[in-house]
C-alpha positions in Angstrom: 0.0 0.0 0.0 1.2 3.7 -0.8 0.0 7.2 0.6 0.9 9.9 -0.8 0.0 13.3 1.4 -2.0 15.0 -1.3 -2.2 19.0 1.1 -0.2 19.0 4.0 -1.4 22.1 4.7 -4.0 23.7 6.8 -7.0 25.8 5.7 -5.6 28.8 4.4 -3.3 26.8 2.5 0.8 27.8 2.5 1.5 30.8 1.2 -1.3 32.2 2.6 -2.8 35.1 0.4 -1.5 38.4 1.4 1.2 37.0 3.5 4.9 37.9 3.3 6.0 35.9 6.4 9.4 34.0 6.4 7.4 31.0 5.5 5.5 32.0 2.7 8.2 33.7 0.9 10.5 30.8 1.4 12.4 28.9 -1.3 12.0 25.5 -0.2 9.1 23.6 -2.2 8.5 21.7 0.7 6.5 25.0 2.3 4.6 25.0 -0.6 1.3 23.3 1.4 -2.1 22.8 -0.3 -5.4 21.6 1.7 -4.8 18.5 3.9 -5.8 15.3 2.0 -4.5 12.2 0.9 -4.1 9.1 -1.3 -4.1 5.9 -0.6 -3.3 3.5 -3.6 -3.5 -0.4 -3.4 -4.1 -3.2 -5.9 -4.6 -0.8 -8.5 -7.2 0.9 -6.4 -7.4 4.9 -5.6 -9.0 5.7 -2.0 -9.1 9.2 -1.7 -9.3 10.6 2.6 -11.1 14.3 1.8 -11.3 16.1 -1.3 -9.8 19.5 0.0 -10.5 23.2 -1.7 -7.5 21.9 -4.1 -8.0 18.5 -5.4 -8.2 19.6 -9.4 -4.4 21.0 -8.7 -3.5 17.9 -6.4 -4.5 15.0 -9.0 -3.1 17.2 -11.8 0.3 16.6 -9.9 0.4 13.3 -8.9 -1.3 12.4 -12.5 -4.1 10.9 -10.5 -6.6 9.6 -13.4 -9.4 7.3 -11.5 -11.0 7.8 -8.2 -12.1 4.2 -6.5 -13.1 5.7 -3.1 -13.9 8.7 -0.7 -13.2 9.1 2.9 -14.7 11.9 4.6 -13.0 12.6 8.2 -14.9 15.9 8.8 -17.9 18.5 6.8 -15.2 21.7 7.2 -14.5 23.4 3.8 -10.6 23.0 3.1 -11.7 19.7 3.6 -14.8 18.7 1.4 -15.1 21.8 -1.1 -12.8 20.3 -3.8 -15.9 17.4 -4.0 -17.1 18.7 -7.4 -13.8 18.2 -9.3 -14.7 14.1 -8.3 -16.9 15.0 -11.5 -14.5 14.8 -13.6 -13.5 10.9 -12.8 -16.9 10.2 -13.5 -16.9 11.9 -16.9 -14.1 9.3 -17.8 -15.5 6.1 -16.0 -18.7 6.3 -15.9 -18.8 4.4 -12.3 -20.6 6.2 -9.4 -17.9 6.5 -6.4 -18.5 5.1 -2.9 -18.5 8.2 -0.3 -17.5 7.0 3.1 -18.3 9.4 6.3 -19.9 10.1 9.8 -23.9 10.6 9.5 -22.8 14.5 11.0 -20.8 14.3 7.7 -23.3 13.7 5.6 -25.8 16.0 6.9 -23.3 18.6 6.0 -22.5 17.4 2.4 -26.1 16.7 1.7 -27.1 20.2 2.3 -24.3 22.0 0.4 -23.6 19.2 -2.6 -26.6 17.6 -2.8 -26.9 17.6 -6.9 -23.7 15.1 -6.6 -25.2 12.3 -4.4 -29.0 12.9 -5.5 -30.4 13.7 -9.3 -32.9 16.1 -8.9 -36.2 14.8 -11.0 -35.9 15.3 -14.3 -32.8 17.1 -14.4 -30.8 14.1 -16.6 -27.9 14.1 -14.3 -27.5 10.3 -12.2 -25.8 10.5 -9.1 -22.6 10.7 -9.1 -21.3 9.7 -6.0 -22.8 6.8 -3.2 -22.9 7.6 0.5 -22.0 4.9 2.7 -22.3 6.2 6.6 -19.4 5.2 9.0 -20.3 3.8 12.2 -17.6 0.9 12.8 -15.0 -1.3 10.4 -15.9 -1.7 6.7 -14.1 -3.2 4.2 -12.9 -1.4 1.0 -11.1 -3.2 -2.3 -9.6 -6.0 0.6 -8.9 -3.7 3.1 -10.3 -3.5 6.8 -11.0 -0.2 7.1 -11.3 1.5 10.9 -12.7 4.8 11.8 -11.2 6.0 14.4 -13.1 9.0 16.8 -11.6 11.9 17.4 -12.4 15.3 19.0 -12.2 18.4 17.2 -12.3 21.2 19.6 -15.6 21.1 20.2 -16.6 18.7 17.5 -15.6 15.8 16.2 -13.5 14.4 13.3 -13.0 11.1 12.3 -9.2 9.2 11.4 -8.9 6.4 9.5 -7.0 3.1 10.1 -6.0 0.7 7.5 -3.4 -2.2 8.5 -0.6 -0.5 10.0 -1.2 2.9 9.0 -3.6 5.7 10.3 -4.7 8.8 9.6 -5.9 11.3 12.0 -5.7 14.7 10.7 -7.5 17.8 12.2 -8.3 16.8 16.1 -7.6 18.2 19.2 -7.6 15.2 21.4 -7.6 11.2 21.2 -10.3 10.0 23.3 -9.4 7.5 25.9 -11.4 4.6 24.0 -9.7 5.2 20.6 -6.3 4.5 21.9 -7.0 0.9 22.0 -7.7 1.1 18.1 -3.9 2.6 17.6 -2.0 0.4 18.9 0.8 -1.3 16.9 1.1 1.2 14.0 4.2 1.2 11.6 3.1 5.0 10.3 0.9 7.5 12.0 -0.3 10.8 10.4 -1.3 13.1 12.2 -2.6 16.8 13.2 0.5 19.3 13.8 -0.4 22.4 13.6 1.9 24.6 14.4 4.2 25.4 17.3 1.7 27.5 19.7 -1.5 26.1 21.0 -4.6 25.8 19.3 -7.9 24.9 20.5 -9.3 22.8 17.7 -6.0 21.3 16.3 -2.9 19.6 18.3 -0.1 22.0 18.2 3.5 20.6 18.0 4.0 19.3 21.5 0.4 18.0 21.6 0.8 16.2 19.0 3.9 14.6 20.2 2.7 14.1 24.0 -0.8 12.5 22.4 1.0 9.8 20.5 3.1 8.6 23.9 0.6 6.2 24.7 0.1 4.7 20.8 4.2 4.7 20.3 4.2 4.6 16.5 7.4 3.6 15.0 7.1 6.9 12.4 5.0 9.8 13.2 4.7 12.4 10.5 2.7 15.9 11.6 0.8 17.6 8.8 -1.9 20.3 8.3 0.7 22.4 8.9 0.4 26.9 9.0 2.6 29.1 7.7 4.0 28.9 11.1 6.2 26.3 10.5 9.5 25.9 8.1 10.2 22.0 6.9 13.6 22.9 7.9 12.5 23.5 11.4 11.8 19.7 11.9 15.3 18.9 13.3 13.6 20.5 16.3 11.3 17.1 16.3 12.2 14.3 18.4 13.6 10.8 16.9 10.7 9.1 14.3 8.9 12.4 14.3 9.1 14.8 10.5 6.7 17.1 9.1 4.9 16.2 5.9 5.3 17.8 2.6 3.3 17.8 -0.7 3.5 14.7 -2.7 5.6 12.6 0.3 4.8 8.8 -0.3 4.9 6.7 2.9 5.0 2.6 1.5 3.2 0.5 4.4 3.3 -3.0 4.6 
């Protein structure tokens, strides 16, 4: 299996507009940062986790020309507002996707894309996209899929384990009965912010304290601001680094 970070940025994206901040005028293309998202590819399969604000530019890069698979983690816009450009994959393969997501999810993408899961009578169009609500492990082209619970400041998100790898992106806390669920991971992405506090995403050291308990053997922080430098993640301890557009993590 191979992920590929898709955005490893946060919402604004990195640069942010307007900004002339040592981070967004730097020269390393690893602070370039779309929206978070991510690919996960396997036996010829393409599982998308989100379709951020800039999925047209992310699948442009990565030559990305079939989408198998969607999993939602949470309704906020840098993270579901790059949903129409799945039209295009339908345009070419004529297959209607399976959408993966919490029923709060859904509630949210019903209301603001509902022409993409439901045809509207007489209108022509078929729906393009198949909602399947999340409420324990599925399975997905061979793969046990696990959601995973997470808080989001005063919501909730959800993360995603598959085998050996997870996925927990844009949470501010692990709640005590997901741990269990984590145990035994080879890779772990995760929420990291930036350096000072936040009190909907992990910061830095948050981050790093919260994944104590689940001791990943690789732990790789994204959804990062224009707070951070890639450069700056010799400040991380051993088996932690910070993502960076198109990375690709092989998991076993």
């Amino acid at each position: 299996m191979r992920v590929t970070i898709l955005g490893s940025g946060t919402s604004t994206g990195v640069p942010m507009v307007g900004c002339r901040c040592r981070v967004c005028t730097s020269d390393d293309p690893k602070d370039r940062r779309t929206r978070a998202s991510l690919l996960i590819r396997h036996g010829g399969r393409n599982i998308l986790v989100d379709t951020s604000t800039d999925l047209r530019r992310q699948a442009l890069r990565e030559g990305l020309d079939r989408v198998d698979a969607v999993l939602f983690t949470h309704p906020h816009a840098d993270h579901v507002n790059g949903i129409d450009d799945l039209r295009g994959f339908h345009f070419l393969h004529k297959e209607v996707v399976p959408c993966y997501a919490s029923p709060e999810t859904f509630q949210v993408l019903w209301a603001g894309f509902r022409y993409i899961f439901f045809a509207a009578t007489g209108s022509g169009y078929t729906p393009l996209l198949s909602p399947r609500e999340v409420s324990g492990p599925f399975e997905l082209f061979g793969l046990t899929v696990i959601p995973i619970p997470l808080l989001h400041g005063k919501g909730t998100a959800t993360g995603y384990r598959i085998g050996s790898f997870a996925y927990l992106t844009d949470c501010s806390a692990i709640p005590a009965s997901s741990l269990p669920l984590l145990e035994g991971l080879d890779v772990l992405v995760m929420d990291g912010l930036r350096w000072t506090p936040h009190p909907f995403h992990f910061n830095i050291a948050g981050a790093i304290s919260a994944v104590g308990p689940i001791k990943p053997a690789r732990v790789v922080l994204t959804h990062l601001t224009h707070e951070v430098l890639h450069s700056e993640q010799a400040k991380l301890p051993p088996g932690f680094e910070f993502a960076y557009d198109g990375m690709a993590v092989d998991v076993m």
